[in-house]
C-alpha positions as CSV (number, residue, x, y, z in Angstrom):
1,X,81.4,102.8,101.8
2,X,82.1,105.8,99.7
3,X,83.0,109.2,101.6
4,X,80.0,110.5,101.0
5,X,78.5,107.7,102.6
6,X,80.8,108.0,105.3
7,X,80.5,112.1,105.7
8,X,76.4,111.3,105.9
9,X,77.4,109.1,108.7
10,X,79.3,111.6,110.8
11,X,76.8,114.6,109.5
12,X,74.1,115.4,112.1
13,X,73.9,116.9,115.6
14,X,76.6,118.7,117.4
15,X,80.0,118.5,118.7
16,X,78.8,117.3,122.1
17,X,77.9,114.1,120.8
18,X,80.3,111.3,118.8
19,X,77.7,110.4,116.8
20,X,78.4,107.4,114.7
21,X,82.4,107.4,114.8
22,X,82.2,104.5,116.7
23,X,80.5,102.2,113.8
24,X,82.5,104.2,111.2
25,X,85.8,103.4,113.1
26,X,84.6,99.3,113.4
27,X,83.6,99.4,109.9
28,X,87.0,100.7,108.7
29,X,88.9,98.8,111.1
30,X,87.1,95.5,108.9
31,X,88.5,97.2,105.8
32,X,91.4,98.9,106.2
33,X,91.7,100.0,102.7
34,X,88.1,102.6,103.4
35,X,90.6,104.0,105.7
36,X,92.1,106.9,102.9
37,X,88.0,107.7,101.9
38,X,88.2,108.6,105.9
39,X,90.8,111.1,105.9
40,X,89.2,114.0,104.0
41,X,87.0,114.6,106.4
42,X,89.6,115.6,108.9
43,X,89.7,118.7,106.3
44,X,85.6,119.0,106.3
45,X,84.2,122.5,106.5
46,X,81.7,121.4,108.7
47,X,82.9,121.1,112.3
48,X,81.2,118.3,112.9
49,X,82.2,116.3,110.8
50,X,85.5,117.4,111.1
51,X,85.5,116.2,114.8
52,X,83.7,113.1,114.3
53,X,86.2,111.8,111.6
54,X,88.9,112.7,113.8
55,X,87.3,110.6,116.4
56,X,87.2,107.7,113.9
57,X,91.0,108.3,112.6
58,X,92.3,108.5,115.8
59,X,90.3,105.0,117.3
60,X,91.0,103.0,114.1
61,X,95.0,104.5,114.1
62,X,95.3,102.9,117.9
63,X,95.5,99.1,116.6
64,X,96.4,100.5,113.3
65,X,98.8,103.6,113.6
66,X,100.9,102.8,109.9
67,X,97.7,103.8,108.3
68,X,98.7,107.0,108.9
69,X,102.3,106.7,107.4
70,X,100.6,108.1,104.0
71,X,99.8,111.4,105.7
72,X,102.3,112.3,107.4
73,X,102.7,115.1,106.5
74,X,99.6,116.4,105.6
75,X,98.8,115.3,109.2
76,X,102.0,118.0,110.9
77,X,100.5,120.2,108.6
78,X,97.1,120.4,109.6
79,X,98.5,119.9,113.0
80,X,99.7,122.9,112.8
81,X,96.9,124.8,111.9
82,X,94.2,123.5,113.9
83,X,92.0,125.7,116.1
84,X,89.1,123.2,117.1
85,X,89.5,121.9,120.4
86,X,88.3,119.0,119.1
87,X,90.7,118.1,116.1
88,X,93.4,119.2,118.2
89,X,93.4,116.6,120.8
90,X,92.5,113.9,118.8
91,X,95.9,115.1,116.7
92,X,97.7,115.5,119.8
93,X,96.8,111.7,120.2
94,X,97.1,110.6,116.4
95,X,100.5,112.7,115.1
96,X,103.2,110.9,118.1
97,X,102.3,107.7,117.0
98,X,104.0,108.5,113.4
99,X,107.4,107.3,113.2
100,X,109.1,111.5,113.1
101,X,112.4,112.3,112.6
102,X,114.3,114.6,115.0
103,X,113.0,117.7,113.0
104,X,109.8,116.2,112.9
105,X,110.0,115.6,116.6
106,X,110.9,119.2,117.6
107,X,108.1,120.7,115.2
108,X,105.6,118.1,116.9
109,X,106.5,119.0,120.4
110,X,106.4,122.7,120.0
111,X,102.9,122.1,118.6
112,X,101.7,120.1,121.4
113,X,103.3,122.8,123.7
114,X,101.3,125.5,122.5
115,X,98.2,123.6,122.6
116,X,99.0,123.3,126.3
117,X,97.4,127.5,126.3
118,X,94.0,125.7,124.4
119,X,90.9,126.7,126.3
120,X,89.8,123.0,126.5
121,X,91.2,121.3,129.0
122,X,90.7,118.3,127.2
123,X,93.3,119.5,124.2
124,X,95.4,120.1,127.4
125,X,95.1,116.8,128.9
126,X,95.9,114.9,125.0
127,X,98.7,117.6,124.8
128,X,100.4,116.5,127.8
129,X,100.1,112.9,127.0
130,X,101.3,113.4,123.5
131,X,104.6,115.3,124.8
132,X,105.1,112.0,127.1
133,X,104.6,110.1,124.0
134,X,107.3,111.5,122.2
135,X,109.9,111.4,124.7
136,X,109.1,107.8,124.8
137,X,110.5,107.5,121.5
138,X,113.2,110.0,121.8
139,X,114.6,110.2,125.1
140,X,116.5,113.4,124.2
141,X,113.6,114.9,124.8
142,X,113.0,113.7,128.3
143,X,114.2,116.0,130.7
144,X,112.2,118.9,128.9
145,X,108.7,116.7,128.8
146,X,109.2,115.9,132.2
147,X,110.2,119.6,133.3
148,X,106.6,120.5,131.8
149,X,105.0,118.1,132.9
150,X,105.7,118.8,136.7
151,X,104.9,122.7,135.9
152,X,101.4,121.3,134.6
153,X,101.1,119.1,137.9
154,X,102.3,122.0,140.3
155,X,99.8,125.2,138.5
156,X,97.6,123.2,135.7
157,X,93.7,122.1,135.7
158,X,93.0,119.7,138.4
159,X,92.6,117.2,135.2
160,X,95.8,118.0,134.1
161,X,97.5,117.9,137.6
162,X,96.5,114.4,137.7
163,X,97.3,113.3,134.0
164,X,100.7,115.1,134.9
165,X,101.1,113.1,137.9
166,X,100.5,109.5,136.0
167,X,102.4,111.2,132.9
168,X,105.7,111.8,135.6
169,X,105.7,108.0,137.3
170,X,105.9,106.8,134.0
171,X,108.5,109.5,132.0
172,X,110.6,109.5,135.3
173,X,110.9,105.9,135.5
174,X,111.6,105.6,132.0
175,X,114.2,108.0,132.3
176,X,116.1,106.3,135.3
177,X,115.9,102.9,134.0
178,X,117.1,103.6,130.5
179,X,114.0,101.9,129.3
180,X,113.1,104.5,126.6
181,X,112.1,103.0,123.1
182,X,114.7,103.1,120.7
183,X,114.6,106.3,118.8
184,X,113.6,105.8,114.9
């Protein structure tokens, strides 16, 4: 399936609607190696294509996350930059599953952290979770994640009061029982 194949498929509609990124996640997931004639859509000028590849990339990357390895750093770049709601959740959820560096760590988080003052509540919600992510695999960064996390329980969105809440039993206990993952 050639990217222009695949861009046709995610054309169409709004962003309300996931369109096909469901069948053009399974068919990647089948072949693994369509997965780089994926990426370039995460750049698309069209929005919606733009969030319906990011939708793809970020299902397939689940069971798969080392197909991301090769953009890395395109992916903290464009992490970086993102203004859709959309492409910046499904990053949020995407980028802490990377094997980062401390650096890489610290520029991650600090993304995440301003995309806790996104409108969407969504990006909110997947920036929270990715923040929890990270300190999973660098407990370092514990104690702040779990500070924010209980400001976002105490004053955030009702959604994000209760994603905090979830987010907390799991940092805290992690944090008490020594049972972060090793740091790579």
């Amino acid at each position: 399936m050639p990217r222009r194949n695949m861009a046709t498929l995610l054309a169409g509609g709004d962003r309300r609607s996931i369109g096909r990124s469901d069948h053009v996640g399974a068919v990647v997931r089948g072949k693994p190696e369509l997965f780089r004639e994926l990426i370039p859509g995460l750049w698309s000028e069209n929005p919606v294509i733009r969030m319906r590849t990011a939708d793809a990339v970020e299902k397939v990357s689940r069971e798969e996350p080392e197909l991301l390895m090769p953009y890395k750093k395109e992916l903290l770049g464009l992490m970086a930059e993102a203004e859709d709601a959309e492409l910046r959740w499904h990053l949020a959820a995407m980028v802490p599953r990377l094997p980062l560096n401390s650096k890489e760590r610290q520029r991650v988080a600090s993304t995440l952290e301003l995309y806790l003052g996104d409108r969407s509540s969504i990006a909110k919600i997947f920036a929270l979770q990715g923040l929890a992510d990270l300190a999973q695999s660098d407990p370092a960064m514990g104690a702040a994640v779990i500070e924010i996390l209980r400001e976002a329980a105490r004053s955030g969105t009702p959604a994000m009061k209760a994603r905090s809440r979830k987010l907390l039993r799991k940092t805290e206990r992690a944090e008490v029982t020594g049972t972060w993952r090793q740091s790579s």
